[in-house]
PAMARRO-928614 format. One record per residue: residue in three letters; chain; x, y, z of N, C-alpha, C, O, CB in turn. Coordinates in pm, 1 decimal. Glycine has a CB too. Example, Ala and Ser with C-alpha at 12.3 -4.5 7.8 and 13.67 -1.06 7.14 Angstrom:
nuza residuo ALA cadena A npx 1319.0 npy -569.0 npz 780.0 capx 1230.0 capy -450.0 capz 780.0 cpx 1320.0 cpy -330.0 cpz 780.0 opx 1423.6 opy -331.9 opz 846.5 cbpx 1130.8 cbpy -447.3 cbpz 904.6
nuza residuo SER cadena A npx 1285.0 npy -225.0 npz 708.0 capx 1367.0 capy -106.0 capz 714.0 cpx 1290.0 cpy 3.0 cpz 787.0 opx 1340.9 opy 113.8 opz 803.9 cbpx 1408.4 cbpy -59.8 cbpz 572.5
This chain:
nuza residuo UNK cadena A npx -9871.4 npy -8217.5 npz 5182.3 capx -9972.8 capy -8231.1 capz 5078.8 cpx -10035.7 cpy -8094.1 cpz 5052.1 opx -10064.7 opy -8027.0 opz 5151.2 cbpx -10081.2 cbpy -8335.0 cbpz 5120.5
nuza residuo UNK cadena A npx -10060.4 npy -8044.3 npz 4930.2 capx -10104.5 capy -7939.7 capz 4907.9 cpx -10263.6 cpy -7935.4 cpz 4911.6 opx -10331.7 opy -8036.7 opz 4895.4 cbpx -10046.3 cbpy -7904.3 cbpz 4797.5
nuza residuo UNK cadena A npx -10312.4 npy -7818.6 npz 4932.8 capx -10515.6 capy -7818.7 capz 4900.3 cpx -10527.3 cpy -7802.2 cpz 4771.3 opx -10625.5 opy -7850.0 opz 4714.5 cbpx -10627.8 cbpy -7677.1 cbpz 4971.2
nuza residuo UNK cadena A npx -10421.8 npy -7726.0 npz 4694.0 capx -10515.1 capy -7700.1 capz 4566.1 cpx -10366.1 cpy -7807.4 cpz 4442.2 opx -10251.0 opy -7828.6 opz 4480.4 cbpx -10549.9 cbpy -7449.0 cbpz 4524.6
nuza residuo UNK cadena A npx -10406.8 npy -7838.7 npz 4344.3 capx -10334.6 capy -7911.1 capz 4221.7 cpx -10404.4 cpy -7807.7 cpz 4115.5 opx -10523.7 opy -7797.3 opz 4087.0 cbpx -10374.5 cbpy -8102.8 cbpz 4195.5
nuza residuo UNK cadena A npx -10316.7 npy -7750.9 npz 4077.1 capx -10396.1 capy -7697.7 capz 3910.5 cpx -10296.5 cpy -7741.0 cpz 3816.1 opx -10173.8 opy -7732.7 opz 3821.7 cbpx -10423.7 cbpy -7503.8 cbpz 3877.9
nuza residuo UNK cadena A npx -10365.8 npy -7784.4 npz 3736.1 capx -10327.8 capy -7851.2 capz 3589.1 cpx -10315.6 cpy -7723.6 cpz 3502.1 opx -10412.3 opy -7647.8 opz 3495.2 cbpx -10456.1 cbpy -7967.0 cbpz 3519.6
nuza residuo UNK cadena A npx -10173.4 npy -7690.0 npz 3419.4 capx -10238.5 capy -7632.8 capz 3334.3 cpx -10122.5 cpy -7636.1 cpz 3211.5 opx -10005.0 opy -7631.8 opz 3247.8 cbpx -10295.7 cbpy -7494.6 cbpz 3389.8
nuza residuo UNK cadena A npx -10137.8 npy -7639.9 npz 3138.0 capx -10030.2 capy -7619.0 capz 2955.7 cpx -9928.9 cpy -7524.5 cpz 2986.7 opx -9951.3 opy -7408.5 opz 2952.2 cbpx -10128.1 cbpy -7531.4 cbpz 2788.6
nuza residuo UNK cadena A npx -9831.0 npy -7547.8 npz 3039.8 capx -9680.3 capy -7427.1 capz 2997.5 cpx -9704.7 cpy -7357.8 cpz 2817.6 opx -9732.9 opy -7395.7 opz 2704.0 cbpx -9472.0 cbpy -7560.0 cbpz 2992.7
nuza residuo UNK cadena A npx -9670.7 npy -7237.2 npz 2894.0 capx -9696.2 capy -7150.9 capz 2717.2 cpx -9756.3 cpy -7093.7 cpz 2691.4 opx -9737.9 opy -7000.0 opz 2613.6 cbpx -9724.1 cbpy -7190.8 cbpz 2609.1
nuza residuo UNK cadena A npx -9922.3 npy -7144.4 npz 2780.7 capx -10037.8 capy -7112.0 capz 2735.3 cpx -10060.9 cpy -6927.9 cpz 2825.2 opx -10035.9 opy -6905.3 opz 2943.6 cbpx -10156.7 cbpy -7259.9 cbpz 2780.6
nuza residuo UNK cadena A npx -10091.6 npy -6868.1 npz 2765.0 capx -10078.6 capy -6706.8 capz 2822.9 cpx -10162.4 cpy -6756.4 cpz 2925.1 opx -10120.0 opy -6784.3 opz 3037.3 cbpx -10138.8 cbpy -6552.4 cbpz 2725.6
nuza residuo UNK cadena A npx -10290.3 npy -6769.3 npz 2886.7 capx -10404.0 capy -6773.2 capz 3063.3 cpx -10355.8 cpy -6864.0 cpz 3125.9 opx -10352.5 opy -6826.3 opz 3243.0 cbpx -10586.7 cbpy -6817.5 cbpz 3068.6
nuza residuo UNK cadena A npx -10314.9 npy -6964.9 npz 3117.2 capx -10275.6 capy -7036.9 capz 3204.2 cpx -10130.8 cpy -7000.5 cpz 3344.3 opx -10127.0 opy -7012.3 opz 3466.8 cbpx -10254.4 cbpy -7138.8 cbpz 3108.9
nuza residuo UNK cadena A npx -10046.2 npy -6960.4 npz 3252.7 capx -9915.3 capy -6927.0 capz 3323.6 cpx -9986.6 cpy -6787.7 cpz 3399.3 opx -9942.4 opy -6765.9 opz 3512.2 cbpx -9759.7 cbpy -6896.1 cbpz 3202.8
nuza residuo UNK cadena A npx -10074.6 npy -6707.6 npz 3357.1 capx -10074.1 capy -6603.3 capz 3423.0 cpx -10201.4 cpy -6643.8 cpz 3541.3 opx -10201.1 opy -6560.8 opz 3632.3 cbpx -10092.5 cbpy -6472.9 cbpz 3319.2
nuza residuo UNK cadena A npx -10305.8 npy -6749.6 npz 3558.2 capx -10353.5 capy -6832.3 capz 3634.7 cpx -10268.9 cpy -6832.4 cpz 3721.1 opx -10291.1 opy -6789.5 opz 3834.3 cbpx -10384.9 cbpy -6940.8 cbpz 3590.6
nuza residuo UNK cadena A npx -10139.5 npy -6888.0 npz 3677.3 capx -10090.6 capy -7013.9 capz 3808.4 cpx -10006.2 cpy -6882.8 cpz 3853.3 opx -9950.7 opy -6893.7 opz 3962.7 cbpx -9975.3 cbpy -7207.8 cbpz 3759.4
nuza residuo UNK cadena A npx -9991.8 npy -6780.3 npz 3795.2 capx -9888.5 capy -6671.1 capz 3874.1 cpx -10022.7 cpy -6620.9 cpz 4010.5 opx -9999.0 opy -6613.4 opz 4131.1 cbpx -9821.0 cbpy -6492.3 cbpz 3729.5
nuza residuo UNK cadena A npx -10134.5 npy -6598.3 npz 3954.7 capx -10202.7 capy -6505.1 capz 4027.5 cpx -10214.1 cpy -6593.9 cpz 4130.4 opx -10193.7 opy -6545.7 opz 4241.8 cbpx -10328.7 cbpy -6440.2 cbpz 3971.8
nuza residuo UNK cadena A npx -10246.8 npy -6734.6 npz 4123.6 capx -10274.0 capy -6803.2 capz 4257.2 cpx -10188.8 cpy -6833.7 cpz 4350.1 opx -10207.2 opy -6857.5 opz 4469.5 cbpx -10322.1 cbpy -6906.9 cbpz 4243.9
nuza residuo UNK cadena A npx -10074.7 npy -6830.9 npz 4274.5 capx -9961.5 capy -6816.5 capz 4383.5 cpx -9917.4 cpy -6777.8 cpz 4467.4 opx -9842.9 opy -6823.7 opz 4554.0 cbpx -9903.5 cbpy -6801.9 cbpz 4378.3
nuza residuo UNK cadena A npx -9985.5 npy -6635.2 npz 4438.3 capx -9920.8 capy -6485.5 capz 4508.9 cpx -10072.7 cpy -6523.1 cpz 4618.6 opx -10068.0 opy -6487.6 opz 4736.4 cbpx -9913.0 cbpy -6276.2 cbpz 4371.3
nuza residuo UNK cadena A npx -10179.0 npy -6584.1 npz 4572.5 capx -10303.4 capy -6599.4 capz 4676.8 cpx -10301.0 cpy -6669.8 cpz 4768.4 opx -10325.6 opy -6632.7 opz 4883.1 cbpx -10410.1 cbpy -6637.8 cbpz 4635.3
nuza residuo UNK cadena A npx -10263.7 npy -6813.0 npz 4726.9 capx -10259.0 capy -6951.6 capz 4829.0 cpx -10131.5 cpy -7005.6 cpz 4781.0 opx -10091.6 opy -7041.1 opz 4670.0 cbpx -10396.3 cbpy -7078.4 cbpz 4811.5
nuza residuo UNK cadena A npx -10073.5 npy -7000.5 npz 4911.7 capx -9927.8 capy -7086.9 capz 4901.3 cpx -9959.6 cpy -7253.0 cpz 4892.9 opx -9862.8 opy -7327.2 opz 4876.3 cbpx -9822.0 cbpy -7055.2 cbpz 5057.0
nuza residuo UNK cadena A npx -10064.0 npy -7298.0 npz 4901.7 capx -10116.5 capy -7408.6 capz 4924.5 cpx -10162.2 cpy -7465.8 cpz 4797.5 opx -10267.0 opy -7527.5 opz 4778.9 cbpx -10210.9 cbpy -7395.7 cbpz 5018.1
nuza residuo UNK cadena A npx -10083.8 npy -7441.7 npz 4724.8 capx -10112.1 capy -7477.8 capz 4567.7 cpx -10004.1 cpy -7522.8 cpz 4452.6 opx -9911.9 opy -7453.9 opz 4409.0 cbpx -10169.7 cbpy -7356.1 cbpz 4510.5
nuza residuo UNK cadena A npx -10043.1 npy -7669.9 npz 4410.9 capx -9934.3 capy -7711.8 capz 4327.7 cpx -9977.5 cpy -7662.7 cpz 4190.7 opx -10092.5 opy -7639.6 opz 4153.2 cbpx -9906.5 cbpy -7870.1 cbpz 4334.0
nuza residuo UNK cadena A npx -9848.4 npy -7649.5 npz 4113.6 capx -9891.6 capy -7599.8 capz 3984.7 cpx -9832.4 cpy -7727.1 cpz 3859.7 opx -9711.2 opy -7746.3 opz 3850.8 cbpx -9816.3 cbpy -7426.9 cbpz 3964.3
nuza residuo UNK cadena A npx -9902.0 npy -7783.0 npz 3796.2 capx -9866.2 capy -7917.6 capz 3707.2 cpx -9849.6 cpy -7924.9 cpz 3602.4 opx -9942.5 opy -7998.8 opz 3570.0 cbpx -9933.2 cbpy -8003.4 cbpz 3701.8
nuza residuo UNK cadena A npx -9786.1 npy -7898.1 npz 3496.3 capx -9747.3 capy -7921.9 capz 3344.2 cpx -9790.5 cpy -8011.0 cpz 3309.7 opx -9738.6 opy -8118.6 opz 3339.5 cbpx -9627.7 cbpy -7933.4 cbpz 3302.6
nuza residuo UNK cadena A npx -9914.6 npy -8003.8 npz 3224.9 capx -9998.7 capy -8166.4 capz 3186.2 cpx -9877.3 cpy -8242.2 cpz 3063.0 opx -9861.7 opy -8358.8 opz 3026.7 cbpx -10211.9 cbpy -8130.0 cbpz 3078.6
nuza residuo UNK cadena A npx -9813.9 npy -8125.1 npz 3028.7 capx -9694.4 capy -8214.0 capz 2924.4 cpx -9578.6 cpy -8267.3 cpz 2972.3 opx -9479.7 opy -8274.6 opz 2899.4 cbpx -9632.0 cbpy -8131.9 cbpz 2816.3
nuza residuo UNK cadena A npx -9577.5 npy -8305.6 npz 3085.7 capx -9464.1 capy -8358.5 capz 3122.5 cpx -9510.3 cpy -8488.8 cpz 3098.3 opx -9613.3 opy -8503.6 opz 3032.5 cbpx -9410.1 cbpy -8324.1 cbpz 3256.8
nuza residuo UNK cadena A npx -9442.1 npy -8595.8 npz 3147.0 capx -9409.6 capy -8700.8 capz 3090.8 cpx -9560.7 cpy -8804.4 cpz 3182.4 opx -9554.1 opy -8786.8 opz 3304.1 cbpx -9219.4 cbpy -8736.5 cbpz 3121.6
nuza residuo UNK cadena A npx -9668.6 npy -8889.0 npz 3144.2 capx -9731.7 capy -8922.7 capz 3262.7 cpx -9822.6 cpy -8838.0 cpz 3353.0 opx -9893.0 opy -8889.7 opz 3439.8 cbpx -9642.1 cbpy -8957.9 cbpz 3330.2
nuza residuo UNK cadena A npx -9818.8 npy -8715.3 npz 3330.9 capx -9898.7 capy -8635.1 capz 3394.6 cpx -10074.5 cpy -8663.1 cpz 3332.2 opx -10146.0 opy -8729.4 opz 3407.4 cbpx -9830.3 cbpy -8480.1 cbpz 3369.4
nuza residuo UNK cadena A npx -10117.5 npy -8628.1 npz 3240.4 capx -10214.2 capy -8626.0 capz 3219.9 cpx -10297.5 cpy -8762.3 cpz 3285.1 opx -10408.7 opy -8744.3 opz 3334.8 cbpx -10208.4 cbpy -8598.0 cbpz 3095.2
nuza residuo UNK cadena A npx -10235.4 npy -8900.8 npz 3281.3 capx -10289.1 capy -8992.9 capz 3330.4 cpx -10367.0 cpy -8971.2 cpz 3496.3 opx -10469.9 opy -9020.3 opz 3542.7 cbpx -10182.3 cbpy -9086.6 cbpz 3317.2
nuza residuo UNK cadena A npx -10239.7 npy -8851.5 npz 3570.0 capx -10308.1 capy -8845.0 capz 3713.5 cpx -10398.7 cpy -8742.0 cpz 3617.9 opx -10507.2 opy -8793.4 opz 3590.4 cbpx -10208.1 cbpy -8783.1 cbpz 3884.2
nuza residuo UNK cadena A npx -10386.8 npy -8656.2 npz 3581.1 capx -10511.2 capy -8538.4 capz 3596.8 cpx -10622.7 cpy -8632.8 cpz 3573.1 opx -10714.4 opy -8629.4 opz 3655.2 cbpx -10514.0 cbpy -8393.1 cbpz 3473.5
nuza residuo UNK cadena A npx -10632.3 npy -8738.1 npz 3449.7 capx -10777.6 capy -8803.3 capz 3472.5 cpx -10821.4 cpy -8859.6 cpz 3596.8 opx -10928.2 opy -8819.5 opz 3643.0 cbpx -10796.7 cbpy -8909.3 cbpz 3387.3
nuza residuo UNK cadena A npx -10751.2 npy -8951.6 npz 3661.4 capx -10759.2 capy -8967.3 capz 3788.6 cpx -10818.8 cpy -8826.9 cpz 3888.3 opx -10930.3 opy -8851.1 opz 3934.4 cbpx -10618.4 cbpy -9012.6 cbpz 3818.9
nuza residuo UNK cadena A npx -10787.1 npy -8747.7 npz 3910.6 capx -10780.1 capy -8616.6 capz 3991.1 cpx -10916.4 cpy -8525.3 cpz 3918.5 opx -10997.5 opy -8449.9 opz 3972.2 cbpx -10604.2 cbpy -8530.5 cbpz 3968.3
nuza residuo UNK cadena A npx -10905.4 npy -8556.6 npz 3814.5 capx -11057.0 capy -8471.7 capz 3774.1 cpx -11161.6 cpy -8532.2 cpz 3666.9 opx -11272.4 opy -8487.6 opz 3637.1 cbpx -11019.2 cbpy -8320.7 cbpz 3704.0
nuza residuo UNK cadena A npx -11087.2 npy -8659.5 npz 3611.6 capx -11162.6 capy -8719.3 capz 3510.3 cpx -11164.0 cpy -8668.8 cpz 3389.8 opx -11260.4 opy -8691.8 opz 3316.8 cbpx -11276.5 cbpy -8728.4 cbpz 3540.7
nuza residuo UNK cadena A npx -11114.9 npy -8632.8 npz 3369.8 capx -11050.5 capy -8598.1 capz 3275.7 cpx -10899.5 cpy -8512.2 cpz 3232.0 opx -10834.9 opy -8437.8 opz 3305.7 cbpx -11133.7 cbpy -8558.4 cbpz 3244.2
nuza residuo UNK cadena A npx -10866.9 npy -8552.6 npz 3078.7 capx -10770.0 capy -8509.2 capz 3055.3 cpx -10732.3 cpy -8444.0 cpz 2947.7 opx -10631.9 opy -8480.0 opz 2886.4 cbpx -10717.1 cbpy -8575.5 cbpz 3072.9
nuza residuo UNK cadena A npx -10832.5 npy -8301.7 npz 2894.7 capx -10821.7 capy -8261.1 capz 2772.2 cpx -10833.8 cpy -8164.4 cpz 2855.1 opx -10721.8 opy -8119.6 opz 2879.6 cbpx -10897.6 cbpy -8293.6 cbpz 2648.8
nuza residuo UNK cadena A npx -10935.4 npy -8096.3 npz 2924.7 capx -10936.7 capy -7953.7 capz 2886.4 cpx -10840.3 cpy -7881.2 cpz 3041.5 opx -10828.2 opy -7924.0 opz 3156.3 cbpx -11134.5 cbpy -7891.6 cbpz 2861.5
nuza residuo UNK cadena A npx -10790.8 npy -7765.5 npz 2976.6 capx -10721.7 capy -7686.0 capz 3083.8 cpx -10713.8 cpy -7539.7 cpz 3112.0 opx -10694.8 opy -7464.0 opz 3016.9 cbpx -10608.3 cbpy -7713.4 cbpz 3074.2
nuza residuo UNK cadena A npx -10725.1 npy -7497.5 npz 3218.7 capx -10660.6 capy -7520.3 capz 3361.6 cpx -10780.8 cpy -7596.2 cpz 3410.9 opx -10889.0 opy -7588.3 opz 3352.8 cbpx -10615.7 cbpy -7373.6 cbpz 3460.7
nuza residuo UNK cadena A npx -10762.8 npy -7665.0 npz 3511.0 capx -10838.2 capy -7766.7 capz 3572.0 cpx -10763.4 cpy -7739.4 cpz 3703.9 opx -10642.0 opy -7755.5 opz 3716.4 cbpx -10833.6 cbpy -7923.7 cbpz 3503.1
nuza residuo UNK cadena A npx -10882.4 npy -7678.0 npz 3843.8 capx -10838.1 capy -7679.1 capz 3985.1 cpx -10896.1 cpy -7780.9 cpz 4030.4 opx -11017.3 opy -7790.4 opz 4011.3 cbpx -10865.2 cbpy -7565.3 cbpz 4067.5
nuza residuo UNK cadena A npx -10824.1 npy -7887.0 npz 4104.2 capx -10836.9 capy -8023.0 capz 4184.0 cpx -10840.4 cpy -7942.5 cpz 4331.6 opx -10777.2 opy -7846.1 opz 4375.0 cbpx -10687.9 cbpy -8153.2 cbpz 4158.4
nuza residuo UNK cadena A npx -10946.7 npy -8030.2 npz 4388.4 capx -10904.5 capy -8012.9 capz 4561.1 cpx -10961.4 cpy -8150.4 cpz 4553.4 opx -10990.0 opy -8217.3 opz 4454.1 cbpx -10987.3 cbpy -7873.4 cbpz 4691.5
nuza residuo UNK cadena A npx -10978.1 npy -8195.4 npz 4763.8 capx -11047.7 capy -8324.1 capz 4774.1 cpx -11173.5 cpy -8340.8 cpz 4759.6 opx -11220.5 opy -8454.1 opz 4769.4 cbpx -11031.1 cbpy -8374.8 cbpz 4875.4
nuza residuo UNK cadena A npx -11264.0 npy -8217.1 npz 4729.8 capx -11352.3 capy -8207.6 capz 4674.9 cpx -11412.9 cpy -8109.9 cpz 4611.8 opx -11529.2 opy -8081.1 opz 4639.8 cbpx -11397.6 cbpy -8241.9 cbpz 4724.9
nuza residuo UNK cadena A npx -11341.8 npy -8043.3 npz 4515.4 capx -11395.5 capy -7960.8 capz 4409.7 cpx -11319.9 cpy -7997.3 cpz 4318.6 opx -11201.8 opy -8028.4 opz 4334.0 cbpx -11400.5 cbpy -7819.1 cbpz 4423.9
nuza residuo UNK cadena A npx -11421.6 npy -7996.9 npz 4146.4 capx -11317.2 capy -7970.8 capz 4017.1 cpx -11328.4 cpy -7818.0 cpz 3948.8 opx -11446.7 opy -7802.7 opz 3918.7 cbpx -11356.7 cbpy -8088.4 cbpz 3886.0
nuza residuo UNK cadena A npx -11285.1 npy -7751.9 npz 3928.8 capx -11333.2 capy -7613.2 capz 3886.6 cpx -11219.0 cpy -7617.8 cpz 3748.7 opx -11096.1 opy -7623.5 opz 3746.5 cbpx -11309.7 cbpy -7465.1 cbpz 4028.3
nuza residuo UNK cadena A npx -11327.5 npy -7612.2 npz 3633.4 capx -11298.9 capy -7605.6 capz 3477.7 cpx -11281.3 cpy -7461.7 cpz 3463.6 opx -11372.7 opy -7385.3 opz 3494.2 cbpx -11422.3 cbpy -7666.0 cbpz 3373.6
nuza residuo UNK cadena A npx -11141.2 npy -7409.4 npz 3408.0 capx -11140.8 capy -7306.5 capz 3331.3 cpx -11106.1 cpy -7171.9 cpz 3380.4 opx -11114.6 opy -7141.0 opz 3499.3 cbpx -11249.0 cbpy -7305.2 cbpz 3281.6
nuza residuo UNK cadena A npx -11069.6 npy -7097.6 npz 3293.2 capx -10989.3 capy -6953.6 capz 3363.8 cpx -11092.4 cpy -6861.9 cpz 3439.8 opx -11055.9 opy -6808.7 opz 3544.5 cbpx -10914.1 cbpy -6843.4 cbpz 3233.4
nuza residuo UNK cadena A npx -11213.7 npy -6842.2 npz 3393.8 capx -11293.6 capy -6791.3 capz 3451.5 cpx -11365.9 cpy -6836.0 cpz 3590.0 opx -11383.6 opy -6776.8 opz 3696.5 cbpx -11355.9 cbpy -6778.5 cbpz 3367.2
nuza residuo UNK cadena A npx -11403.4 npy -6977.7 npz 3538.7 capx -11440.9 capy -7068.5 capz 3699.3 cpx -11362.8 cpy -7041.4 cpz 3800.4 opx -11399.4 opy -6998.2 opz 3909.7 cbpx -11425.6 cbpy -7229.9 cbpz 3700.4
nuza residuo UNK cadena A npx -11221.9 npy -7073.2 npz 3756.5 capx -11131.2 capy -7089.4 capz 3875.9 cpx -11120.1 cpy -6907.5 cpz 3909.4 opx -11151.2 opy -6888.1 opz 4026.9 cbpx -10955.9 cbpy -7186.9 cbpz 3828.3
nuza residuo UNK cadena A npx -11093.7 npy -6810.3 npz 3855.2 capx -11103.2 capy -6697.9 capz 3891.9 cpx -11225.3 cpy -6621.0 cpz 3971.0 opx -11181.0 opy -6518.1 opz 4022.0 cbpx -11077.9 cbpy -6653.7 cbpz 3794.3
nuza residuo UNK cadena A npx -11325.2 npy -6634.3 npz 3989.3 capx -11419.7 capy -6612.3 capz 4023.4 cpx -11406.9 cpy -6720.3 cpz 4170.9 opx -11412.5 opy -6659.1 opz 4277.6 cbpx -11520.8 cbpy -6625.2 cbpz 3905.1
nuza residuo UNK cadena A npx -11391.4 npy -6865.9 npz 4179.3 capx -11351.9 capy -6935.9 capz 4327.7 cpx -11271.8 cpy -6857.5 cpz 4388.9 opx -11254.6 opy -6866.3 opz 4510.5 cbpx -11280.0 cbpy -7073.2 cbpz 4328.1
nuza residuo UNK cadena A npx -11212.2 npy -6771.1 npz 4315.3 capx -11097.4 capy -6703.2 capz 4425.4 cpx -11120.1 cpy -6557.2 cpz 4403.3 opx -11025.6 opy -6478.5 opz 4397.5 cbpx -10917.5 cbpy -6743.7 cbpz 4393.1
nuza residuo UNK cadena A npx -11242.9 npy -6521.2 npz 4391.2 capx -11246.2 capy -6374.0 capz 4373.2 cpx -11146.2 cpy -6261.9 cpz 4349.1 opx -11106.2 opy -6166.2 opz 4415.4 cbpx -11293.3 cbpy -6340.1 cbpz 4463.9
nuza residuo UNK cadena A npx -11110.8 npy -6333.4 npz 4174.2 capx -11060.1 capy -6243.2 capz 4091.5 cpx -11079.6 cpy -6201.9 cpz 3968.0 opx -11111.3 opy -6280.9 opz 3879.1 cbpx -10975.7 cbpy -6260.3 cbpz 4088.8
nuza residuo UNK cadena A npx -11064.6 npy -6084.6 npz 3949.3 capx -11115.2 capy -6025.1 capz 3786.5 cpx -11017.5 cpy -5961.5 cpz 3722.3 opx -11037.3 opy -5915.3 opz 3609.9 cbpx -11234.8 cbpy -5914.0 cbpz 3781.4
């Protein structure tokens, strides 16, 4: 089971370059294509919602957005 789930849009420049930087940070991190087929249904589940993205899930944090989530992981 992973600690971190981030949701985020394939394509999207901040996003793909998000899920590169956290990668290289915490191996402990799934990375989720809300356009795949059924996905968005868990992200509401997992954060309550299902519009806006990147969205970092843990078992207890939601952290909205390129900046939120960059700053949780002290990066600029």
């Amino acid at each position: 089971m992973f600690k971190y789930t981030l949701y985020i849009k394939k394509g999207d420049p901040k996003c793909e370059e998000l899920a590169t930087m956290l990668k290289s940070l915490c191996r402990d991190i799934r990375v989720v294509d809300i356009e795949d087929n059924g996905v968005r249904e868990f992200m509401w589940k997992d954060a309550g919602m299902a519009s806006k993205i990147p969205i970092l899930v843990s078992s207890n944090i939601v952290v909205l957005g390129v900046r939120s989530i960059k700053k949780m992981f002290n990066i600029e």
